[in-house]
Structure formats: structure tokens, C-alpha cells
C-alpha positions, 0 to 999 in steps of 0.5 A, a space after each residue: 508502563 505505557 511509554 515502557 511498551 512502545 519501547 520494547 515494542 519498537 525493539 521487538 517486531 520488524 525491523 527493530 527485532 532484526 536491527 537490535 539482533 544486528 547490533 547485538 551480535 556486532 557488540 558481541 563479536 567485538 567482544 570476541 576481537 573478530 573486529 571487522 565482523 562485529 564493525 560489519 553487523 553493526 554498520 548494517 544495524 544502524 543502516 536499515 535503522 536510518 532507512 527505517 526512520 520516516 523522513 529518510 523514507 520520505 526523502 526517498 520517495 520523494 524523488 518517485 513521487 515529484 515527476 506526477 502532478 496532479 492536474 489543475 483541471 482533469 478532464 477525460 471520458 472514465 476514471 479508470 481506478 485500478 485494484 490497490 488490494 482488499 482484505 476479501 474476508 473483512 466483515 463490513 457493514 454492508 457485506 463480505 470485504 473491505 478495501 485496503 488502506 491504500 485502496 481506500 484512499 484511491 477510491 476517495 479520490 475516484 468518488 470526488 473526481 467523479 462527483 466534479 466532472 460527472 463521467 463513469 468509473 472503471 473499476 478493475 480488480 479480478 481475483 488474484 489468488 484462488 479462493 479469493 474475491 475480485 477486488 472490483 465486486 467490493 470496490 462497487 459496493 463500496 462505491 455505491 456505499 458512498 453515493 455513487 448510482 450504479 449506472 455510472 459504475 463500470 466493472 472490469 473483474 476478470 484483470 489479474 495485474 496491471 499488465 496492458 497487453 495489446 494485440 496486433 490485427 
């Protein structure tokens, strides 16, 4: 039962479910002699599947990711550590909010790049939607969570995107 359920399930939600509906309605239309339709959905089926596989994804990004290397030694004055998502309204243990996954491995990261050079950490995440919480008010906490003094923290709330833009005097 349990290995019936992680199939159907892999054919039931996206991308399966579209996949599968491409597939279907390619056989179906050979079915009807419309050939070149049927040969299209099916064609376009079995290419968002092989996107959809893990090695070909990583293969792809790959070529993204080969052009940064982490630094042997980093050295600098802040660690600036940019908003990468939180879910505002997640119960937690010390408050309202949780870091994304994503996020919460860029905070990790921060906290041991703090830990070996001992500089500040600039945490930067405004409120994106309205209604919402900043990023960086539940990145602090997490941070001071995680051992680090408030005093080398450093919040940066009111940022809405990545966006630099530089002003002329």
C-alpha cells in the first residue's frame, strides 16, 4: 500500500498531474489519427518530465552555481545576510515565525562565518506584503536563538528586494 501511494502520489500533484494529462491527451489524440497533435503533447509530456528528474535539474544548475567559490579564508568587516523568505505566522518556540528552508540554511551559514571571524551580522529583510512581518525581526530571534549576542547583530527592516540603488550627490 505504501509504495501504491508514492506512486499515484508522484502522478497526482504537479508536475506529475500535468505530465500525465500531456501524455494522455497525446495517446488519445493518436487515437483519433490527429498524429502531429498527439506526437506534440506527448513530446512536451516526456520533456517537462526529464526536467523535472533530479540529476538533469542539477545539471542545470550546475552551470549557475560553478562561477562562486567559497572563499578559503573569508575575511571582511559585516556579514551581510540577505532575507531568502520566512513563513511570518509559524508558531516556534521562542515566538511568531520561522525562517524558510532556504533561509534557514543561509542563516547557519552566517552564524558559523560569525563564530570564526567574530564581526557583526547584517540581517536585512523588510515586510514584503502587507499584513506580513519583516524578515529580519525573525531572523534576530533566531540568531540570538542560536547563540549569538544581540550586540553583534545589526537589523537592516525596512529593505523590500535586493534592489542597490545609489544615489549621486
Amino acid at each position: 500500500m505504501f509504495i501504491l501511494k508514492k506512486i499515484l502520489t508522484a502522478f497526482l500533484i504537479p508536475p506529475g498531474i500535468f505530465i500525465s494529462l500531456l501524455i494522455c491527451s497525446g495517446i488519445w489524440l493518436f487515437f483519433r489519427k490527429s498524429w502531429k497533435a498527439g506526437f506534440l503533447n506527448c513530446l512536451i509530456g516526456i520533456f517537462i518530465w526529464l526536467l523535472s528528474l533530479a540529476p538533469v535539474s542539477d545539471m542545470m544548475l550546475r552551470g549557475l552555481e560553478s562561477g562562486f567559490k567559497i572563499p578559503e579564508s573569508p575575511s571582511g568587516d559585516v556579514i551581510i545576510l540577505l532575507g531568502g523568505g520566512v513563513y511570518d505566522e509559524a508558531p516556534d518556540l521562542s515566538g511568531i515565525g520561522a525562517p524558510s528552508g532556504e533561509m534557514s540554511g543561509r542563516i547557519i551559514t552566517a552564524v558559523r562565518l560569525q563564530k570564526k571571524l567574530d564581526i557583526p551580522i547584517v540581517v536585512s529583510g523588510g515586510i514584503v506584503f502587507d499584513g506580513r512581518k519583516a524578515e529580519a525581526v525573525i531572523v534576530r530571534r533566531f540568531l540570538i536563538d542560536l547563540g549569538l549576542p544581540s550586540d553583534k547583530i545589526i537589523m537592516e527592516d525596512r529593505m523590500r528586494n535586493t534592489l542597490w540603488k545609489f544615489v549621486r550627490s
